[in-house]
C-alpha positions as CSV (number, residue, x, y, z in Angstrom):
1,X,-14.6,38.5,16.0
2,X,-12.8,35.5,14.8
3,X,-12.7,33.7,17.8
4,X,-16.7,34.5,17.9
5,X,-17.1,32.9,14.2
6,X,-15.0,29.5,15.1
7,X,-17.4,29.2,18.2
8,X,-20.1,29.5,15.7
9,X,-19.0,27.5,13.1
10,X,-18.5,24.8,16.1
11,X,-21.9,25.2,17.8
12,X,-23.9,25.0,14.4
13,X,-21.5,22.2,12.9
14,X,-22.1,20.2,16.6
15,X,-25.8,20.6,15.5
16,X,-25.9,18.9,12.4
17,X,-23.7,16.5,13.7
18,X,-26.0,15.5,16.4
19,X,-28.8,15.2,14.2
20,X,-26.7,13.2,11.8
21,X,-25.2,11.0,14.3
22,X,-26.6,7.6,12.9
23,X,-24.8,8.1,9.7
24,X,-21.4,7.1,8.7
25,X,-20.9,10.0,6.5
26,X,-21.8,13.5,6.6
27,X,-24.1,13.6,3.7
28,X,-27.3,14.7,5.8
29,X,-25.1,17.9,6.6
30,X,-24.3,18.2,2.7
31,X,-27.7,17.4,1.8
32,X,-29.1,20.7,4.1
33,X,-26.8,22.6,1.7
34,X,-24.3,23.8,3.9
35,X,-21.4,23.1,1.5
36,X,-19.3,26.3,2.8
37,X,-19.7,25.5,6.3
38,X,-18.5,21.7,5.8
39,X,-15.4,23.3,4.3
40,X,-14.5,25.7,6.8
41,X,-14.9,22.9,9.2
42,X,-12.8,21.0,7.5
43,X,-9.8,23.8,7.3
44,X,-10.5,24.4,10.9
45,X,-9.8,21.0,12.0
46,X,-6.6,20.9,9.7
47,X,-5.5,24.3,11.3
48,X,-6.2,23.2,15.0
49,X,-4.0,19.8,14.4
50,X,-1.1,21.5,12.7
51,X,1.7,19.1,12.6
52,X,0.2,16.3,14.3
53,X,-2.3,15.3,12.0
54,X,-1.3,11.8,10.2
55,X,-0.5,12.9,6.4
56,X,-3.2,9.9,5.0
57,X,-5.8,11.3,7.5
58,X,-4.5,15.4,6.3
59,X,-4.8,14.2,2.3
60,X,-8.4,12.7,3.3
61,X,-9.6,15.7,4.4
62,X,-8.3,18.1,1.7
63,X,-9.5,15.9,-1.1
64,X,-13.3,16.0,0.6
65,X,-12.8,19.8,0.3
66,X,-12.0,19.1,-3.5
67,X,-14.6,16.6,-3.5
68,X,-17.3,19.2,-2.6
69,X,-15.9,21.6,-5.3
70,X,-16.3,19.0,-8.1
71,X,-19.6,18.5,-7.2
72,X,-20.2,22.5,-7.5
73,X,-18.9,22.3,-11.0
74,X,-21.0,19.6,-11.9
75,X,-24.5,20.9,-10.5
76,X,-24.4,24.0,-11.7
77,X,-27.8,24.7,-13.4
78,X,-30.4,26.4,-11.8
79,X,-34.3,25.7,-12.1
80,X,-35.0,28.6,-14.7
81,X,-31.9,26.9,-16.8
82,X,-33.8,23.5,-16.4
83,X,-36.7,24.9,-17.9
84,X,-35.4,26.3,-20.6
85,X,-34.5,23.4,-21.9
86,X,-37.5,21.3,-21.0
87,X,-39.7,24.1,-22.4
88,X,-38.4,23.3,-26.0
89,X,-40.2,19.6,-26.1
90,X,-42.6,20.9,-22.9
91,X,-43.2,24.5,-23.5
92,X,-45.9,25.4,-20.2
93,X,-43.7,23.3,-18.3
94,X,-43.8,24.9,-14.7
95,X,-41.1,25.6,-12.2
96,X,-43.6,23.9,-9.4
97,X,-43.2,20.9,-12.0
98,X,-39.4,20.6,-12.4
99,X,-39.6,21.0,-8.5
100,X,-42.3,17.7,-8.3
101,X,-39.6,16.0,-10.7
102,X,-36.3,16.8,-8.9
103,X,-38.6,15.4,-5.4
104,X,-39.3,12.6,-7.6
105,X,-35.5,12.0,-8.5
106,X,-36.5,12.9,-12.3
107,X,-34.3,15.5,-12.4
108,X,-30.9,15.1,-10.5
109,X,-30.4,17.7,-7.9
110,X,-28.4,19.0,-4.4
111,X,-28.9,21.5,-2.3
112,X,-25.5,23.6,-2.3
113,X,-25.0,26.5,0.1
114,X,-28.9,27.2,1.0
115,X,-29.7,26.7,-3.1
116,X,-31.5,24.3,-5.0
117,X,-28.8,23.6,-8.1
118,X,-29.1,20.7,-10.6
119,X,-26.8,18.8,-12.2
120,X,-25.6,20.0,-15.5
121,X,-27.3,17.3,-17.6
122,X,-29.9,16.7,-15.5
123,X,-32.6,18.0,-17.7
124,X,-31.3,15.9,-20.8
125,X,-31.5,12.7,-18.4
126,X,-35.0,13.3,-17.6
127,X,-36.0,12.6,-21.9
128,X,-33.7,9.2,-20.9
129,X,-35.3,8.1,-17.8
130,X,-38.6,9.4,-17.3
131,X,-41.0,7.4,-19.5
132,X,-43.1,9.8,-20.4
133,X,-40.9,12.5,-21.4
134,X,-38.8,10.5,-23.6
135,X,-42.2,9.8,-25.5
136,X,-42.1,13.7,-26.0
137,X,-38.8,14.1,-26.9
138,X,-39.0,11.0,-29.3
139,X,-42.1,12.5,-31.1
140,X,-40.6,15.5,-31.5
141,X,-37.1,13.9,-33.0
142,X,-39.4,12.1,-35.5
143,X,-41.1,14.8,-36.6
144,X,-37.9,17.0,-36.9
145,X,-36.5,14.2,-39.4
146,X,-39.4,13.6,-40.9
147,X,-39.1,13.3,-44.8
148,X,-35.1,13.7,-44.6
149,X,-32.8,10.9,-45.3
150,X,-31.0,9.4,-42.6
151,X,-27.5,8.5,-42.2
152,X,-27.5,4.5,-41.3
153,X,-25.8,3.8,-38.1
154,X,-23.2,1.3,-37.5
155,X,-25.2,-2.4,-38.0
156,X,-24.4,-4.0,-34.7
157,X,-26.8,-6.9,-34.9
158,X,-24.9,-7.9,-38.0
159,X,-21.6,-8.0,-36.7
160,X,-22.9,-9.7,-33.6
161,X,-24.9,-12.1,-36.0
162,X,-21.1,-12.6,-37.7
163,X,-19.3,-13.0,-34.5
164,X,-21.3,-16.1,-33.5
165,X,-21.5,-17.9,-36.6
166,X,-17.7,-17.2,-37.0
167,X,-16.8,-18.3,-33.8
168,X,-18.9,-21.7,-33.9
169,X,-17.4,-22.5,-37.6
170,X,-13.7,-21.7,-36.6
171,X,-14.7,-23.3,-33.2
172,X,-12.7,-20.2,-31.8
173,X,-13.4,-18.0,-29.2
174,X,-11.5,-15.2,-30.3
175,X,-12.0,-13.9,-33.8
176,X,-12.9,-11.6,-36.5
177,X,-9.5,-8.8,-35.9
178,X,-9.8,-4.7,-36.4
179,X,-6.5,-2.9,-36.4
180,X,-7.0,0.1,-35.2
181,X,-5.0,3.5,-35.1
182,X,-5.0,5.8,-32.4
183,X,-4.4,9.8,-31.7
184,X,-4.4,11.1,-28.1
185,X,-3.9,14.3,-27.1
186,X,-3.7,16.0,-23.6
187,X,-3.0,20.2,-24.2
188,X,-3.1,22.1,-20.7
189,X,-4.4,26.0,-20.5
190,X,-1.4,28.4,-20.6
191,X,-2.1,29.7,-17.7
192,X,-2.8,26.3,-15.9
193,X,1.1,26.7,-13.9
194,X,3.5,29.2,-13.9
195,X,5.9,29.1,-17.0
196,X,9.4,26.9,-16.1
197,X,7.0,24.6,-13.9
198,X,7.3,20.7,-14.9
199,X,4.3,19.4,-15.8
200,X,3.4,15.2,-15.1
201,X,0.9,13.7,-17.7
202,X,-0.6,10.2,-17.7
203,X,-2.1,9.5,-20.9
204,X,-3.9,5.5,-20.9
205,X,-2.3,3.2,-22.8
206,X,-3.7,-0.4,-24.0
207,X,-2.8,-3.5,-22.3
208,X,-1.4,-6.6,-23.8
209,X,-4.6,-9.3,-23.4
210,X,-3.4,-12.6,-25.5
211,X,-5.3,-13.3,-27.8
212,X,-8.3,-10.3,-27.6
213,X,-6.0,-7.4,-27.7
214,X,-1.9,-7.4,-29.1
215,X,0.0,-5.9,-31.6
216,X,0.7,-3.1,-29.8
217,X,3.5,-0.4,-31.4
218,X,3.9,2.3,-30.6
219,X,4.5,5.0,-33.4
220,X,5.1,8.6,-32.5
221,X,4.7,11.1,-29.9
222,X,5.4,14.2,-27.8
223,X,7.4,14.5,-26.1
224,X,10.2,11.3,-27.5
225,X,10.8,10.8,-23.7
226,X,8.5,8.5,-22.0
227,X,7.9,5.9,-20.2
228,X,5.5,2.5,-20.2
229,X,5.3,0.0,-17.7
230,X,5.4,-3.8,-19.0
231,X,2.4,-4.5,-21.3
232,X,1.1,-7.0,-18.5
233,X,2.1,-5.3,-15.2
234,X,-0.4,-2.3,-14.6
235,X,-4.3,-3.1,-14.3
236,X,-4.3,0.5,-15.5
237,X,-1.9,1.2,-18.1
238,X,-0.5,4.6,-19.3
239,X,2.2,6.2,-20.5
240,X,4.1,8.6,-18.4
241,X,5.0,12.0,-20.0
242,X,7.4,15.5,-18.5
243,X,7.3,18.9,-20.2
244,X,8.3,22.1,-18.7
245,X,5.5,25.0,-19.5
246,X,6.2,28.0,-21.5
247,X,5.1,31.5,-20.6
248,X,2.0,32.1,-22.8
249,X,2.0,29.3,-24.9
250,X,-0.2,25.7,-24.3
251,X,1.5,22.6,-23.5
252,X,0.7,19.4,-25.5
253,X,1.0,16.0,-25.0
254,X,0.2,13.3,-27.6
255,X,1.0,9.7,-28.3
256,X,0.1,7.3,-31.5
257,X,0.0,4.0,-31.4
258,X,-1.7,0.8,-33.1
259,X,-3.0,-2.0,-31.8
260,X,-4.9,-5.1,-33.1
261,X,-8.8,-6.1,-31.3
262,X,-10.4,-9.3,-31.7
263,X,-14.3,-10.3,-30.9
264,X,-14.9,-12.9,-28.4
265,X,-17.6,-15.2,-28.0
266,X,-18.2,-18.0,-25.6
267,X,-21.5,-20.3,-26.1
268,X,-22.1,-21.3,-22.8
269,X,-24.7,-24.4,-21.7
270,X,-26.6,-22.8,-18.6
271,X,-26.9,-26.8,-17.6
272,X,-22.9,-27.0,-17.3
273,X,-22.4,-24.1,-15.2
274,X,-21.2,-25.0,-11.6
275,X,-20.5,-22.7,-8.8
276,X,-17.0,-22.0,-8.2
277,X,-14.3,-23.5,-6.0
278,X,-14.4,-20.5,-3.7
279,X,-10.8,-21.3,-2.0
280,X,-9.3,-21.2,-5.7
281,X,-6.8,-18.1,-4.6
282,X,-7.0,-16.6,-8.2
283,X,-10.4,-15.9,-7.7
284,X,-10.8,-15.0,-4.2
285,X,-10.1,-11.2,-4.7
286,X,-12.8,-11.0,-7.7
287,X,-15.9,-12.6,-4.6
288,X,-15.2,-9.8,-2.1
289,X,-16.5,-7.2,-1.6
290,X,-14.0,-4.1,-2.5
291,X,-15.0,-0.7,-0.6
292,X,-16.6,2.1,-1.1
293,X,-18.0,1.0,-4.5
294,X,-18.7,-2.6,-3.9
295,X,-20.3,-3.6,-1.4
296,X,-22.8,-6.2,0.4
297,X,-25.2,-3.2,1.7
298,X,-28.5,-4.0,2.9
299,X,-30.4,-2.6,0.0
300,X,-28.6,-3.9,-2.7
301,X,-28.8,-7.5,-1.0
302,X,-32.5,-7.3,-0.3
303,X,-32.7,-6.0,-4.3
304,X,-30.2,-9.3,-5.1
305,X,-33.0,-11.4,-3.0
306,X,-36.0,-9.7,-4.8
307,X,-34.2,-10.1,-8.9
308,X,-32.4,-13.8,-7.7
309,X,-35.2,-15.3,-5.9
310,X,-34.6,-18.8,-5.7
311,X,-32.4,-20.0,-8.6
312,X,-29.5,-21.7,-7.6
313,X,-27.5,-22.0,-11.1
314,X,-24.4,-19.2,-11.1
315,X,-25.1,-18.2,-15.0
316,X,-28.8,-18.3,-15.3
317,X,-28.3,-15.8,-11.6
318,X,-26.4,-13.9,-14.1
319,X,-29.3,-13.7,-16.2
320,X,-31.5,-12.6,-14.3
321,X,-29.2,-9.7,-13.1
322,X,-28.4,-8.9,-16.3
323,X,-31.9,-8.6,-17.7
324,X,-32.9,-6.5,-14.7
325,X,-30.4,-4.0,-14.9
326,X,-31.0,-3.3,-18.6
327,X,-34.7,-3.1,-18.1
328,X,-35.0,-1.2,-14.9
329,X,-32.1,1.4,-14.9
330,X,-31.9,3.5,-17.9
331,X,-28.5,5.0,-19.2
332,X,-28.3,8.8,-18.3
333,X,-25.4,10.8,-18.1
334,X,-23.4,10.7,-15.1
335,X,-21.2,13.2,-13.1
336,X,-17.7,12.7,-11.8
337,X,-17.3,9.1,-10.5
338,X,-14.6,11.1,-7.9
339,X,-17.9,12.8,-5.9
340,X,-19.9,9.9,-5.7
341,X,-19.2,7.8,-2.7
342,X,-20.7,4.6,-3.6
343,X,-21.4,3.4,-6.9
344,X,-22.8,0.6,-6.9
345,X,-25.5,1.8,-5.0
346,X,-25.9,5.1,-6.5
347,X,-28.3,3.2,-9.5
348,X,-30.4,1.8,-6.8
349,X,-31.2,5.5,-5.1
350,X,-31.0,7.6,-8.2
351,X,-32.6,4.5,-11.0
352,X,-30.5,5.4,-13.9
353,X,-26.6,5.2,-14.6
354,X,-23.8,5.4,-16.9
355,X,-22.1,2.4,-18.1
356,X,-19.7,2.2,-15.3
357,X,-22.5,3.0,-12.4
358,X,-24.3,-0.2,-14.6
359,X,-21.3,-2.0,-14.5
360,X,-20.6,-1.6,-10.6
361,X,-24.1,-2.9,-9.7
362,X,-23.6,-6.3,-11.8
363,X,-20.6,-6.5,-10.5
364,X,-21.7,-6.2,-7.0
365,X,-25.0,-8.4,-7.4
366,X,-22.9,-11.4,-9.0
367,X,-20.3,-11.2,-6.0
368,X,-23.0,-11.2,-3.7
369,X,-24.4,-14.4,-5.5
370,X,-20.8,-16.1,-5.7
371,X,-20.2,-14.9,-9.5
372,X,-16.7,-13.8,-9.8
373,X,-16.7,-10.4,-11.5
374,X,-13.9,-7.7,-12.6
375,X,-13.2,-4.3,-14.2
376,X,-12.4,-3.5,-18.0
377,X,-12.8,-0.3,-19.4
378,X,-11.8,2.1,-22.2
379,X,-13.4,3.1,-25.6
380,X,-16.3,1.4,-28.0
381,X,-16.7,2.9,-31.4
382,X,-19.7,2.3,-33.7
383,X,-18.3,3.6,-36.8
384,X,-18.4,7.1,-37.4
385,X,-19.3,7.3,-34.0
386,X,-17.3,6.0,-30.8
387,X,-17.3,6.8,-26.3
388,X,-15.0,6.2,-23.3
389,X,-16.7,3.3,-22.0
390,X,-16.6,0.9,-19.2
391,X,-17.8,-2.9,-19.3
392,X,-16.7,-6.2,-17.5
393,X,-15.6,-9.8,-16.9
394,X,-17.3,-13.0,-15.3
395,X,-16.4,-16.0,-14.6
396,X,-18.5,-19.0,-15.1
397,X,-17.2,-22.3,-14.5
398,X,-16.1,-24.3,-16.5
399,X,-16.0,-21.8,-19.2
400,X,-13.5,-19.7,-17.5
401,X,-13.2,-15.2,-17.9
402,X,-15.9,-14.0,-20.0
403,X,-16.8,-10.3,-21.4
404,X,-19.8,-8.6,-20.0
405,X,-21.0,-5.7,-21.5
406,X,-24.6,-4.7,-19.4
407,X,-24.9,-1.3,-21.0
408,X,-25.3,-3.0,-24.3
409,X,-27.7,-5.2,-22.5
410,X,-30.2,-7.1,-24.5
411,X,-30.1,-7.4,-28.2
412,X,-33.5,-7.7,-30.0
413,X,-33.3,-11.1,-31.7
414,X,-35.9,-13.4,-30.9
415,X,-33.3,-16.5,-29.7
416,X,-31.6,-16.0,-26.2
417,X,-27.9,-16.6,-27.6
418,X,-28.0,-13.8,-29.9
419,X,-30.2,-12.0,-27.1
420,X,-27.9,-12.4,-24.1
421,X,-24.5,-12.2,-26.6
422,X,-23.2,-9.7,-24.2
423,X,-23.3,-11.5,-21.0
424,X,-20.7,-13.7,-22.5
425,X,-19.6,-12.4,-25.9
426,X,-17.8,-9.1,-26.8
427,X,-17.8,-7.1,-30.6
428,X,-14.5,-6.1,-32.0
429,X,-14.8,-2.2,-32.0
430,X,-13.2,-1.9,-28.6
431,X,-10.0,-0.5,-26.6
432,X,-8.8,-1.7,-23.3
433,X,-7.1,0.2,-21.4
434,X,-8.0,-1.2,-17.7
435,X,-8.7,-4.4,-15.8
436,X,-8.9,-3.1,-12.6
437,X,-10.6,0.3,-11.5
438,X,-8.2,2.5,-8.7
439,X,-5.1,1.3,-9.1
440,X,-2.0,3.2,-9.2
441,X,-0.4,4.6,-12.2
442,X,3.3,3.5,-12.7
443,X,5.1,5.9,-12.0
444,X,2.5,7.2,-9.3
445,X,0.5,10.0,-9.0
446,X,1.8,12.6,-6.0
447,X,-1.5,14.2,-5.7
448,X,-5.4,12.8,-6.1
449,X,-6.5,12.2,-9.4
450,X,-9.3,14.2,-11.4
451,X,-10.8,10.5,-12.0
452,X,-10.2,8.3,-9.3
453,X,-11.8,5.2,-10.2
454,X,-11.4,5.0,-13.9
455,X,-9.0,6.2,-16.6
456,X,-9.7,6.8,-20.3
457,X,-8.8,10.5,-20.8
458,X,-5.7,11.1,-18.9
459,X,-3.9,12.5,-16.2
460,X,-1.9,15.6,-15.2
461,X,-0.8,17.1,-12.2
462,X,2.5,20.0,-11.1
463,X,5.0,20.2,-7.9
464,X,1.6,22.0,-6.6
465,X,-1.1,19.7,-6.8
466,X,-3.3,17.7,-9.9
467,X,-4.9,19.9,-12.4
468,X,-9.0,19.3,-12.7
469,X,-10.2,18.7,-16.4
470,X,-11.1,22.3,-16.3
471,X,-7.2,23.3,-16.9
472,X,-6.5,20.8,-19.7
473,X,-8.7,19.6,-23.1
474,X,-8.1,16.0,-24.5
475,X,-8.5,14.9,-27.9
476,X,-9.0,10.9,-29.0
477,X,-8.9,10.2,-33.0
478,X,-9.0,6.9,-34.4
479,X,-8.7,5.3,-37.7
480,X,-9.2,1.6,-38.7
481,X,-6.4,0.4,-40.5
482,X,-7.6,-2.8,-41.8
483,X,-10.6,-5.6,-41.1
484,X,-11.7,-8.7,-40.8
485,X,-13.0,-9.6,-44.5
């Protein structure tokens, strides 16, 4: 009867395959829903090479197993729990009208093993990026306020306001310093390894960037022993953590540290922008394209052609990719970077992103254009409030590395240098941990990480294999410890 099933399993996976053929990837198989069947393939190809399958080639095919997994924890709603929801700002909403939206990529969905599931937060995206609803839902916020006294949020358009006139009067680019101190925790499930097991944590750690971000000290944490590599070395920084687990008891991690953040601003003259010297070696790397996540596709180069037109000048290009972004593709929230094989072009199919999905598409349409572009990433705060968040750099010449930030986007002031502050300016409430995306952590991870392109919650793993986010809890608290004046 076995024999019988693998003959099966071949015949209906040499199917797919053939009606899939013009695809690089197997996602028209995934996208029928036959998750299960992918994975059995998967083992049975493992099983039939035994021990002459190349270990890169064996650790790629186990982590598409864990890959399809991920993405089963993250859809994981089903159309009567979409509705639910919706029905509190939409209360006859139908389930023929959450199936129209979900056709409509409204509402973010897959079919997994013969079953229409959604992801998690789909139906809180769709008040973000569907026009309409967010009308609804914004009503209905109003009205729930209405006549009670609200807290005043963090006034951004005065420190920006600040920034520039700062940076023009102290004719400096970097100014106006926050100290900050930080809390962050990692504490794994009891039951996460068996007790006596050494556990491996990676907790990020902030770089060392002269003049923007320094001061770093370290003050406590647990346990004593650790290790962190040279403040300039690693484009993702961490520090490296062992702790043997204890029968019945949770395993914590933590580190404290302070650190000193500085605005940055750069007024830049569109007129004196050049394009770059192309065979300048230190900037080669950040004008290529840099697979799976950036990359010179077709669409997104007939989308660069369609927002670029016919301007020739590197930061007015900028501009125009910039403004586009941040009026055409909404912030939503986004599931695990790990199960999304391109993300640069995921905004273009799907038409709404988090700030790293934002982020990859500038980044992607500036290289296209000749605009060197790199990672930086870690965590905003908006006093009380504050995110893991992911932004960039630019260079313009002759102005040099500037910070991008197209999440922000544009600022509502009427004149385009407060307007467009974020293509070239940066506010002080930040933390950088990363100026690269998939690098390796020093010292390296044995098995695949839970978050393979980015790192701003941490990091653990056993002699058996990495341990998903749904084995361990983080914790980040922060405290300013003095301000600019």
């Amino acid at each position: 009867m076995k024999n019988i099933n693998i003959i099966l399993l071949f015949s209906i996976f040499s199917t797919f395959l053939f009606q899939c053929k013009e695809e690089s990837n197997y996602e028209q198989l995934l996208r029928n829903g036959h998750y299960e069947l992918y994975k059995d393939m998967i083992r049975q190809e493992i099983i039939t090479q035994g021990d002459s399958i190349m270990p890169k080639k064996l650790d790629s095919l186990n982590f598409e197993i864990e890959r399809l997994d991920r993405i089963e924890r993250d859809f994981n709603k089903t159309d009567v729990e979409i509705q639910e929801y919706i029905s509190k700002y939409v209360p006859d909403i139908t389930l023929g009208e959450i199936d129209t939206l979900a056709q409509k990529r409204f509402l973010e969905s897959k079919m997994i093993n013969n079953q229409r599931k959604y992801f998690k937060y789909a139906a809180q995206n769709l008040f973000r990026i569907h026009p309409e609803y967010k009308k609804i839902r914004d009503l209905a916020e109003e009205k729930k306020y209405e006549g009670r006294k609200l807290t005043v949020g963090f006034p951004l358009n005065l420190h920006i306001e600040k920034v520039v006139k700062t940076a023009r009067s102290k004719k400096s680019k970097y100014i106006l310093p926050v100290v900050f101190k930080i809390r962050h925790t990692i504490t794994v499930d009891s039951t996460a390894v068996p007790a006596g097991e050494i556990l491996r944590c990676w907790i990020p750690y902030p770089k060392e960037i002269p003049n923007r971000q320094y001061n770093i000290r370290r003050i406590n944490s647990d346990p004593k022993k650790h290790m962190i590599p040279s403040k300039h070395k690693k484009m993702q920084r961490t520090v490296f953590f062992e702790k043997k687990a204890v029968k019945g008891e949770e395993t914590t991690f933590f580190i404290e540290y302070e650190y000193t953040s500085k605005a940055m601003y750069v007024k830049i003259d569109p007129n004196k922008v050049v394009p770059v010297d192309k065979t300048n070696i230190d900037i080669q790397r950040y004008l290529k394209e840099r697979p799976p996540h950036i990359v010179f596709n077709t669409e997104l180069k007939e989308l660069s052609k369609f927002i670029v037109k016919d301007e020739t000048n590197p930061y007015r290009i900028a501009q125009k990719i910039f403004k586009w972004i941040d009026n055409n593709i909404p912030w939503a929230s986004a599931r695990e970077y790990s199960t999304i094989r391109n993300l640069s072009l995921y905004p273009f199919n799907e038409k709404h992103g988090d700030c790293g999905i934002k982020t990859f598409l500038f980044m992607t349409l500036c290289r296209m254009n000749g605009i060197p572009t790199k990672w930086e990433s870690g965590w905003e705060y908006k006093p009380p409030e504050d995110s893991m968040h992911d932004w960039c750099e630019a260079y313009f010449e002759p102005y040099g590395w500037v910070p991008v930030d197209v999440t922000y986007g544009m600022q509502d002031f009427k004149d385009d240098e407060r307007k467009y502050f974020y293509l070239n300016g940066i506010d002080s409430y930040r933390l950088i941990f990363n100026d690269g995306y998939s690098y390796n952590f020093h010292p390296p991870k044995k098995f695949v990480r839970s978050e393979t392109v980015d790192s701003q919650r941490g990091e653990v793993e056993w002699e058996q294999g990495n341990l998903y986010f749904d084995k361990w809890k983080w914790d980040f608290k922060w405290e300013i410890v003095s301000t600019y004046k």
